[in-house]
C-alpha positions in Angstrom: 34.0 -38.8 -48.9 32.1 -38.2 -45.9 28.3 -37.2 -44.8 27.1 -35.4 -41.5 25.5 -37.2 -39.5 23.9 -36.4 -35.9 25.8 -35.9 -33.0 29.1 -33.6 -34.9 30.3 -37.3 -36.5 30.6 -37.8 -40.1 30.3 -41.3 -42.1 34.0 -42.3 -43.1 32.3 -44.3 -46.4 35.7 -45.5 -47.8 36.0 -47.8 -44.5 32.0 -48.8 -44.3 32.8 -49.8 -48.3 36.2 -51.8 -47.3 34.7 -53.3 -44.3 31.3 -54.2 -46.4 33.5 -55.7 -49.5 35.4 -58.0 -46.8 32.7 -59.4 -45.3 30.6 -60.4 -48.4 34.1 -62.1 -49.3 34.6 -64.0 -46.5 30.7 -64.5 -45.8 30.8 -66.7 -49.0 33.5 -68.8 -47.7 31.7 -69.0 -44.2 28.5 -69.8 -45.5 29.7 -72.2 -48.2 32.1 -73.9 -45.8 28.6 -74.1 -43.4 26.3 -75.4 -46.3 29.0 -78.5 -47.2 30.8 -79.2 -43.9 27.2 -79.8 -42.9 26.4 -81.9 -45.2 30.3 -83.7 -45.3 29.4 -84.4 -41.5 26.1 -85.8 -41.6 27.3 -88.4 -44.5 30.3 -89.1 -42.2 28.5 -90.2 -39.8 24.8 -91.6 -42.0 22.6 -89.2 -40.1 20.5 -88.7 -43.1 18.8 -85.9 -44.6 17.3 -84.5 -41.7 21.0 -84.5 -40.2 22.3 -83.0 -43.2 20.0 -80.1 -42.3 20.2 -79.7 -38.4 24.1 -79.9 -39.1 23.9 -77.1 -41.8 21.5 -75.0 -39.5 23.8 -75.5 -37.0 27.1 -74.5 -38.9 24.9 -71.7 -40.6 24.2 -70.3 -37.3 27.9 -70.3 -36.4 28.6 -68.4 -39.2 26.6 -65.8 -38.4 28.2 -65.6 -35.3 31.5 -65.6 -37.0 30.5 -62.7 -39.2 29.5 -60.6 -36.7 32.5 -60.6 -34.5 34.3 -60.2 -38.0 32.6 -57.1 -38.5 32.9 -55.7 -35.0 37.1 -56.3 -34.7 37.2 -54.4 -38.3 35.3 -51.3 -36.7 37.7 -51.5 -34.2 40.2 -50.9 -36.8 38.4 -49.0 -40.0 35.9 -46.9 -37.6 32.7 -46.1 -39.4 32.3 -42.8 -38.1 34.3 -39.8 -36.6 33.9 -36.6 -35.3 34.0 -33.5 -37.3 
């Protein structure tokens, strides 16, 4: 189940697909967690609605920093690519 690609390395597609299925898994739980700790916070502490929304940007942004160092460790372990 692999392609050539340039450079003599082929696509290992059974690990892109694995690492692809884990992250929109956990991506849902990141981003959900984001979207209503966000808003849990901002109640907490009766910032408002505008608070509800920087906290949720904020947490949203954080996710997206968690994704990607989620999806650079599982390279590290299901490499994308190898040489032929």
């Amino acid at each position: 189940m692999t392609d050539a690609t340039n450079g003599g390395r082929k696509i290992i597609w059974m690990h892109v697909l694995t690492v692809v299925s884990a992250a929109i898994l956990i991506g849902a739980e990141v981003f959900g967690a984001a979207f209503a700790g966000g808003w849990a916070v901002a109640n907490m502490f009766s910032l408002g609605s505008e608070g509800v929304l920087i906290l949720q940007a904020a947490f949203f942004l954080l996710g997206i920093y968690v994704m990607i160092q989620f999806i650079r460790s599982a390279q590290v372990i299901e490499p994308f690519t190898a040489r032929e």
